[in-house]
C-alpha positions in Angstrom: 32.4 -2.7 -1.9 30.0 0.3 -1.2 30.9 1.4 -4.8 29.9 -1.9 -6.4 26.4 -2.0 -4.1 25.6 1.6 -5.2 25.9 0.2 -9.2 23.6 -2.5 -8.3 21.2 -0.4 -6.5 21.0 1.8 -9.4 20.6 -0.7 -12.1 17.7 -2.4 -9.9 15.8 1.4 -9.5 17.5 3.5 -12.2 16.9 6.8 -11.0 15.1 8.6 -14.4 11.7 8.7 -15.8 10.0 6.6 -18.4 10.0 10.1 -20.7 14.3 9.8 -20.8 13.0 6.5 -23.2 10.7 7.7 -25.7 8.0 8.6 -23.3 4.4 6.9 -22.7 2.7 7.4 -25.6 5.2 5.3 -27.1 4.7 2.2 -25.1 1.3 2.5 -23.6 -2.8 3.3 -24.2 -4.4 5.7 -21.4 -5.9 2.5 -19.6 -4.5 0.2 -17.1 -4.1 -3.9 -17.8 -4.7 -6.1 -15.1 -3.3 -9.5 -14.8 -4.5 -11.7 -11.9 -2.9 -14.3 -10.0 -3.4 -17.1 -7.3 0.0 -17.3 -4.7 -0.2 -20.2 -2.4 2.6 -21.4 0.3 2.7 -21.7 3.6 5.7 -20.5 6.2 8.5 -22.5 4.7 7.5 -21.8 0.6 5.0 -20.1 -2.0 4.3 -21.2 -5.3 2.4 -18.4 -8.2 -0.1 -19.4 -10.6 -1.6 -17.5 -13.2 -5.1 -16.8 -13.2 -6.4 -14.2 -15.9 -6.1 -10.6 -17.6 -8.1 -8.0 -17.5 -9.0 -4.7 -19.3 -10.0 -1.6 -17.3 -11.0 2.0 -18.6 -8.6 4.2 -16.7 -5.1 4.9 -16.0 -4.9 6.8 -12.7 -0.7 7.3 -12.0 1.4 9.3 -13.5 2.7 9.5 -17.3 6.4 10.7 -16.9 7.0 8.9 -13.1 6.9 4.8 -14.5 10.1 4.0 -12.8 9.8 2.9 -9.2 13.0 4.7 -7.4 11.6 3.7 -3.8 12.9 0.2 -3.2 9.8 -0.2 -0.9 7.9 -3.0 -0.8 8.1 -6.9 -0.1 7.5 -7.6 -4.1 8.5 -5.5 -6.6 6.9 -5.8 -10.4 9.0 -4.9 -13.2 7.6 -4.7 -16.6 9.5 -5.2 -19.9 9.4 -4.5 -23.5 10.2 -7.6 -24.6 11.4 -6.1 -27.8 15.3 -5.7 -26.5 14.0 -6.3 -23.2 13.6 -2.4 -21.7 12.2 -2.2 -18.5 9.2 0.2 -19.1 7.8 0.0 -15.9 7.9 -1.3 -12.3 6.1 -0.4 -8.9 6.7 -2.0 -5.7 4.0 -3.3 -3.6 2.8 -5.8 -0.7 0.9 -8.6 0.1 -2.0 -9.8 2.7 -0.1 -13.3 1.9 3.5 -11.8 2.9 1.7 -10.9 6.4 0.1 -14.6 6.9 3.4 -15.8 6.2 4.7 -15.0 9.4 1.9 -16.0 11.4 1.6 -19.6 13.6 -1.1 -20.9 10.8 1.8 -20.7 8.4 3.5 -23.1 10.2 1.0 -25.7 9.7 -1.4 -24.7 7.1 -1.0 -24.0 3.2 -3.1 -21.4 1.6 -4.1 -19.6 -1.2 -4.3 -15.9 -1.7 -5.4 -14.0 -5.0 -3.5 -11.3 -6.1 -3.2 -8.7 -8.7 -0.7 -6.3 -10.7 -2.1 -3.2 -12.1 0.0 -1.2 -15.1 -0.6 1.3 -18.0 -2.0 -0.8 -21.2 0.9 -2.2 -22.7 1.0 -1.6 -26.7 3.5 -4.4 -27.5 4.1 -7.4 -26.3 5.6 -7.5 -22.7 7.4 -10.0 -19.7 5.9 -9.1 -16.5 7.9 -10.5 -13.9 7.4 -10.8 -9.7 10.5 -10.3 -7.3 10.2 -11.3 -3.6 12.4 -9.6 -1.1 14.1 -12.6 0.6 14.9 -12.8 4.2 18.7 -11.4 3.8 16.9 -8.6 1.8 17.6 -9.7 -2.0 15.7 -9.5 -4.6 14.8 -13.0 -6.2 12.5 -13.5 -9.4 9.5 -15.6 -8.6 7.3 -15.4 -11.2 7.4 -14.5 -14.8 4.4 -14.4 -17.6 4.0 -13.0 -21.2 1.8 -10.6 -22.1 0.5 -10.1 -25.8 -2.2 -7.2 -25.8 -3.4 -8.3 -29.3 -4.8 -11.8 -27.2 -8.2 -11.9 -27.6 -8.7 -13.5 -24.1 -8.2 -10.2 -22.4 -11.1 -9.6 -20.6 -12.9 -6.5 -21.1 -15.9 -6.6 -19.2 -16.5 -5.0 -16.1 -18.2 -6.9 -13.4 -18.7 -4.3 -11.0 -20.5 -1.1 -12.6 -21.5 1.0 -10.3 -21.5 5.0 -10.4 -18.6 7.0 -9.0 -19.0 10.8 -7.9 -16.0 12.8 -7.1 -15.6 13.7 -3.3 -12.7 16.2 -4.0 -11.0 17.1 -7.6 -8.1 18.7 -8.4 -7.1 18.3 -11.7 -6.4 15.6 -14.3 -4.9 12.1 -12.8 -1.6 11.6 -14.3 -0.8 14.8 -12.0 -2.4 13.6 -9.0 -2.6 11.2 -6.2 -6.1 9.5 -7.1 -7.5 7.8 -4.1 -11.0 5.9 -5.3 -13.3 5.1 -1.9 -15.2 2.0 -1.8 -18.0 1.6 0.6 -18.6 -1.9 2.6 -21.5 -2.5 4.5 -23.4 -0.1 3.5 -27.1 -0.9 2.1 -28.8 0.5 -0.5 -30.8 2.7 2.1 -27.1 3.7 3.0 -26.1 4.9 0.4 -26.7 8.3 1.6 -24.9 7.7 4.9 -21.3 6.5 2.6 -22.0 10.0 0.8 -21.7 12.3 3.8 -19.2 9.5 5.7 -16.9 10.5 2.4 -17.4 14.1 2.7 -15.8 13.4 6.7 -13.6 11.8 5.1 -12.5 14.5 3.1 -12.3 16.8 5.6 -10.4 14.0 8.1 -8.0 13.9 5.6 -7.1 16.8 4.8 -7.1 17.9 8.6 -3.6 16.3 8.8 0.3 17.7 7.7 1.6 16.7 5.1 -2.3 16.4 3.2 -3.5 19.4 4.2 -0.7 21.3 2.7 -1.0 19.3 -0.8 -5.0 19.3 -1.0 -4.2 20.2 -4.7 -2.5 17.5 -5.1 -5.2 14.9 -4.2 -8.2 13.8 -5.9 -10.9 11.6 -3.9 -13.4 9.4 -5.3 -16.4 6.7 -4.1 -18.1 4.3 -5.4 -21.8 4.3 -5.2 -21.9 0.2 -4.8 -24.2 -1.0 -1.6 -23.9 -4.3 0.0 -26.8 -6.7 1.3 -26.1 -6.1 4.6 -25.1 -3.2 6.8 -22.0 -3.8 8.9 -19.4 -6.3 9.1 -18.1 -9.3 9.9 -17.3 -10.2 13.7 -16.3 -14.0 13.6 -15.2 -14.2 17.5 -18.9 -12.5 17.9 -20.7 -14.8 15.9 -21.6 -12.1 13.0 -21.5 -12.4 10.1 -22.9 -9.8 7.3 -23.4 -10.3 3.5 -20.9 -7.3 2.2 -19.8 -6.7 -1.2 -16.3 -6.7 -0.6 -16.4 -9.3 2.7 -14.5 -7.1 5.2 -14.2 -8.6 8.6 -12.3 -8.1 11.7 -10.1 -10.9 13.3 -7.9 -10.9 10.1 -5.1 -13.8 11.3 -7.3 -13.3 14.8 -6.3 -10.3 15.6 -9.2 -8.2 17.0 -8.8 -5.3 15.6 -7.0 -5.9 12.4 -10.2 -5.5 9.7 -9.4 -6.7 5.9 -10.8 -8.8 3.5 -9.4 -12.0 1.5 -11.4 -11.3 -1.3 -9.0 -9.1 -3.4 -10.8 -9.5 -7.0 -13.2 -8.3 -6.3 -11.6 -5.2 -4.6 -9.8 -4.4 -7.9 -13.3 -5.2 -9.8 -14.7 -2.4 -7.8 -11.7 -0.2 -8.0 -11.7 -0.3 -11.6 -14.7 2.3 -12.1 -12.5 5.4 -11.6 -8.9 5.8 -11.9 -7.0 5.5 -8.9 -3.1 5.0 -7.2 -4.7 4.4 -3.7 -7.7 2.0 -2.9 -9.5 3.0 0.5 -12.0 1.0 1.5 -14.2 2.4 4.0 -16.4 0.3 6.2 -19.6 0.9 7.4 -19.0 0.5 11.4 -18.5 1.9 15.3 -16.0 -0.9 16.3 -12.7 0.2 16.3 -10.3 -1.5 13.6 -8.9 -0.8 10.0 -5.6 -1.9 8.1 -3.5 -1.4 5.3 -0.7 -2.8 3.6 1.4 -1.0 1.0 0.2 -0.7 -2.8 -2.7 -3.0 -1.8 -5.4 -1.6 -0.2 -6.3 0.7 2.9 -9.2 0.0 5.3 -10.7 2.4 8.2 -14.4 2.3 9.8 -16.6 5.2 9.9 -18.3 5.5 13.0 -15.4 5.8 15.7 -14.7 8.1 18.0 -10.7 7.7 16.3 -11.8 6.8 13.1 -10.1 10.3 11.6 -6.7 9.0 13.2 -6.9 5.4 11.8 -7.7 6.6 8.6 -4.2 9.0 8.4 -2.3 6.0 10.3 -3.2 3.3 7.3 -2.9 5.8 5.0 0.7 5.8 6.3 1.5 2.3 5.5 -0.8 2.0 2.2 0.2 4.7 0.4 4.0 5.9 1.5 5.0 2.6 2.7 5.4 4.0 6.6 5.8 1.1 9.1 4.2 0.6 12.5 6.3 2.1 15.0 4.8 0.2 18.3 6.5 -2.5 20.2 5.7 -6.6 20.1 2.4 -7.7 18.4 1.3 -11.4 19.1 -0.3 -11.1 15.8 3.2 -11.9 13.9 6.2 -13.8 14.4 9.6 -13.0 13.0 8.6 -9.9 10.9 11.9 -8.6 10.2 15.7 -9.7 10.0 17.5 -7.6 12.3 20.3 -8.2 10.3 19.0 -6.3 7.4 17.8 -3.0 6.9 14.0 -2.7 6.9 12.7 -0.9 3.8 10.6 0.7 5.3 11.3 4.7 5.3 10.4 5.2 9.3 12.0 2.2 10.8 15.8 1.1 11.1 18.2 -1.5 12.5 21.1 0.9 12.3 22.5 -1.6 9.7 22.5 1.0 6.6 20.7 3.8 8.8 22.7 6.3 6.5 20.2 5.7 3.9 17.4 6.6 6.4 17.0 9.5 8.1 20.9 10.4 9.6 20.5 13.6 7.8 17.5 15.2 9.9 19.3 13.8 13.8 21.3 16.9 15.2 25.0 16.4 16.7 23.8 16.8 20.1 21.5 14.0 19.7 22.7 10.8 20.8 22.7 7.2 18.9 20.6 5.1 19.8 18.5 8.1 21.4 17.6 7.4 25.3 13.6 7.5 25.7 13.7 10.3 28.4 11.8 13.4 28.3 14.9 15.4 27.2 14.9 14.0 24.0 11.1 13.6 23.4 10.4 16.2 21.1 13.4 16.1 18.6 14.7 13.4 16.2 16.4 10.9 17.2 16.7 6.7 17.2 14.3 5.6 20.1 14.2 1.6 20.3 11.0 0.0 19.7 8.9 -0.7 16.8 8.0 -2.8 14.1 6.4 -4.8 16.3 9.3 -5.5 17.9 11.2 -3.8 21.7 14.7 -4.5 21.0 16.7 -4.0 18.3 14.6 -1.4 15.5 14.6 1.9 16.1 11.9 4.6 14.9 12.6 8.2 14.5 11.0 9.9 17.7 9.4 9.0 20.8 6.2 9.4 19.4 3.8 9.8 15.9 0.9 8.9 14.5 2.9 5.6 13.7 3.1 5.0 17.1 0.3 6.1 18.9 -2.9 8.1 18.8 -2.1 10.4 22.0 -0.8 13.0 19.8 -2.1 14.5 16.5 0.8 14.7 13.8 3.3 12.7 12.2 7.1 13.1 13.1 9.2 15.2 10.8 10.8 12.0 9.0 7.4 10.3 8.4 6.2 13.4 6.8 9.0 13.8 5.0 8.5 10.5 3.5 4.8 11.1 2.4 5.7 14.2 1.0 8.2 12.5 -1.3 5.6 9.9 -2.4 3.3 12.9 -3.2 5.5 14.3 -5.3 6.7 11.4 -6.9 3.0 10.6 -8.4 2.6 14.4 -9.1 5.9 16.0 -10.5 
C-alpha cells in the first residue's frame, strides 16, 4: 500500500525541474500571465467563475524550479501544455476564502472572494486547472479554463503605475526570492515615512536565522503608491480610512487579524516589479498583521513587535509554516485530525515520518511531555494549529508560537531554508 501511495505522490509532485523537459525558453516569455477569478460558497460548497486575464511585465521566480515538489497548500494550480497535455508548471497556494470557510458566517452566509493565479507567459496554448485539498486530504479538480495567448482579450494595461525603488538587491530574479513591498495608508506626504519604514524593514528582516544567513539570496522591493488617507481601517472603532489597498483589522472579527478583501487590486499593485512574495506593509501602531501562504503577507509599521510579526507572517506566507498556538475563536474545525496537516511545522502523528522524525533524538520521547526537561530540544509538544489536543508542533516554543523568544525552532528553519533554496538553486 505504502508503495502504491509513494507512485501517486510522485506523479502528483514529480520530483525534477522544468529544464529535464526542454527547459523555459521553450514554453514560456520572461513575463508572467495573470488570470483572475471570482470563488463563491459558503461552509457546505464553492462554486469558480472566471473573470479575466491579464498581461504583466515581469517574471520574478525561478527559470529551472517550475515544478512544485512541496505538496503545500490548500489549492494547488497545475498548468498544462495542452499540446500532449505536459504539465509545465504548478505552484501551490492559499486562500482568504479557504480561511472564511471555517468560520460561523459560513454557516449562514454565501460570499464571493476574487482570486488570482500568477505563471510565466505561456507561448502555446494551455489548460490551467485548480485542485482543492478535500477534508480527507485529496486532491479534487475544481476548476479548469483554456488559455490561448494569441487572444486578443488579454489585457495589457496596467492600472496601477507607480515607481518601484529597490530596498535591497542581490542579483537577477530567477535566482532569487523577490519580495515587492506595497505601502497602505500611507499619504502622499508619507511617502517618505514608507521609504525609511522599508529600510527597517530590511534591517528587521534580515535580523532573523534563516534570512540573515541568505541576505544574498533575497531581493526587496516597494512601491511608491500613497493612499488618500493615512492609517487603516478599525470597523469595531468606527474608522474607517480611504487606502489604496483597503486593509483593515477585524478580518472575520478578529481583532487583530489585519487583511484586505480586495485582492485585484493587490496583484495590480504587485505587478510593477517582479516578485515571489507580496508584503504589504501598513501604515499603523495597533498591533495586527496576517498572512496566508502564496497570497499575501501583512505587518504594521509602528509597533513596538512589529519586527517579530513581520518574521512570524513571513512564516506562513512564504514557507507555508503554520501557527503553532492553541484554540483560536476565530475558526472552527481547521483541520482533520485524521489527516496529516500539510503544513511543514505541525503534525497529527498520522504520517509524522514525512515531517520532522528525522531531527527528534532517541532519548526524546513521543508525544514529548511539556516540562522544562524537554524545553529546549526537539520534540512533539501538543498544542497548535489553533487547536490543544491532538496536533503537535516541534518544540515548546518559536516564533510560531510565541513572541517571548527571538528565533525559530530548528524544524521551522529548516523548512524556510528549503523554500529559499527551492526559488534560488
Amino acid at each position: 500500500m505504502k508503495k502504491y501511495l509513494i507512485l501517486l505522490l510522485l506523479l502528483f509532485f514529480p520530483l525534477y525541474s522544468l529544464s529535464a523537459q526542454g527547459g523555459f525558453d521553450r514554453w514560456f516569455d520572461h513575463k508572467t500571465l495573470r488570470m483572475d477569478y471570482y470563488h463563491t460558497g459558503n461552509h457546505k460548497e464553492e462554486l469558480y467563475s472566471f473573470d479575466e486575464l491579464i498581461e504583466e511585465p515581469y517574471w520574478g521566480g525561478s527559470l529551472t524550479n517550475l515544478i512544485d515538489t512541496f505538496g503545500y497548500g490548500n489549492y494547488f494550480l497545475k498548468v498544462y501544455a495542452t499540446d500532449g497535455r505536459k504539465l509545465i508548471y504548478s505552484r501551490g497556494f492559499s486562500t482568504l476564502f479557504f480561511e472564511w470557510q471555517t468560520t460561523q458566517e459560513a454557516d449562514t452566509v454565501t460570499r464571493t472572494f476574487s482570486e488570482s493565479v500568477v505563471f510565466p507567459y505561456p507561448k502555446i496554448p494551455v489548460e490551467a486547472e485548480i485542485y482543492k485539498r478535500t477534508w480527507e486530504g485529496e486532491w479534487k479538480k475544481m476548476f479548469a479554463y483554456h488559455i490561448d495567448t494569441a487572444n486578443y482579450f488579454i489585457k495589457k494595461d496596467m492600472r496601477l503605475e507607480y515607481p518601484v525603488f529597490d530596498v535591497w538587491t542581490s542579483g537577477d530574479p530567477s535566482e532569487k526570492v523577490d519580495v515587492v513591498i506595497l505601502p497602505d495608508g500611507y499619504t502622499q506626504e508619507e511617502m517618505d515615512r514608507f521609504v525609511a519604514d522599508c529600510r527597517q524593514f530590511e534591517k528587521n528582516f534580515f535580523t532573523y536565522s534563516p534570512y540573515k544567513e541568505n541576505r544574498m539570496n533575497f531581493n526587496l522591493r516597494a512601491v511608491l503608491a500613497p493612499s488618500p488617507g493615512s492609517g487603516t481601517d478599525i470597523p469595531a472603532e468606527g474608522v474607517w480610512v480611504p487606502t489604496i489597498l483597503n486593509t483593515s483589522y477585524y478580518t472575520f472579527d478578529s481583532e487583530r487579524y489585519l487583511m484586505t478583501y480586495d485582492y485585484k487590486r493587490v496583484r495590480d499593485l504587485a505587478a510593477n516589479a517582479p516578485y515571489d512574495q507580496i508584503y504589504i506593509l501598513v501604515n499603523s501602531k495597533k498591533y495586527g498583521g496576517g498572512a496566508i501562504y502564496n497570497y499575501y503577507n501583512v505587518a504594521v509599521n509602528g509597533n513596538m513587535k512589529s519586527a517579530k510579526i513581520l518574521i512570524h507572517e513571513f512564516g506562513h506566507g512564504f514557507a507555508g509554516l503554520g501557527d503553532e498556538y492553541g484554540p483560536d475563536e476565530t475558526y472552527g474545525e481547521f483541520y482533520n485530525l485524521k489527516v496529516e496537516p500539510w503544513e511543514p511545522n505541525l503534525t497529527t502523528l498520522v504520517h509524522f515520518d514525512r515531517k520532522w522524525k528525522d531531527m527528534v533524538a532517541d532519548t526524546v520521547p513521543i508525544p514529548t511531555p511539556d516540562i522544562e526537561k524537554y524545553y529546549h530540544v526537539v520534540g512533539v509538544f501538543e498544542g497548535g494549529g489553533y487547536m490543544s489536543k491532538g496536533m503537535y508542533r516541534p518544540m515548546h516554543d518559536c516564533l510560531m508560537n510565541t513572541f517571548k523568544g527571538d528565533s525559530f525552532c530548528p524544524v521551522c528553519r529548516r523548512a524556510i531554508q528549503r523554500m529559499i533554496d527551492f526559488y534560488c538553486k
